[in-house]
N, C-alpha and C positions, 0 to 999 in steps of 0.2 A: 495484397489480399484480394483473390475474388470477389465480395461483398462489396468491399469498396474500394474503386482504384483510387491509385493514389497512396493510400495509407500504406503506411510503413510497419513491422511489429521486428522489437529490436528486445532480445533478451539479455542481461549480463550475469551471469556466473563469478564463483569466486569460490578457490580452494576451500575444502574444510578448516573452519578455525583457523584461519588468518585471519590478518590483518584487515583485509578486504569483505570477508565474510563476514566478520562482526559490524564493519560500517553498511554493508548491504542492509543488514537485518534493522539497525538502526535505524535508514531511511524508513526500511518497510513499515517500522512502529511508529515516524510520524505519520505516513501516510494513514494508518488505520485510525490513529487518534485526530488528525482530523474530519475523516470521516465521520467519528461518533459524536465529534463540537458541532458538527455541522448540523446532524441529526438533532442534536441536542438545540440549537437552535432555528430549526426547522419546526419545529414538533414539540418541544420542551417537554420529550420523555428525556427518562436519562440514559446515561450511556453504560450499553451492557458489557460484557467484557470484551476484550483484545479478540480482535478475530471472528466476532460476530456479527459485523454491521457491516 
């Protein structure tokens, strides 16, 4: 990446509805929900819905 050497940016795909695709999507929703634990205990607002934070 221009911005910054060195970094890497790696994307993964995965057919419609497989098997793979459902566990992608999976990770995605821990990664959002801990984002809004994090939030939530940064700030002790609560945490708004999936996708928002």
């Amino acid at each position: 990446m221009r911005a910054e050497p060195g970094l890497t940016l790696t994307v993964h795909t995965a057919e419609p509805r497989s098997p793979s695709d459902e566990a992608l999507g999976l990770l995605g929703s821990w990664a959002a929900t801990g984002k809004a634990e994090e939030r939530v205990r940064k700030t002790g607002a609560p945490a708004g819905p999936l996708g928002t934070d």
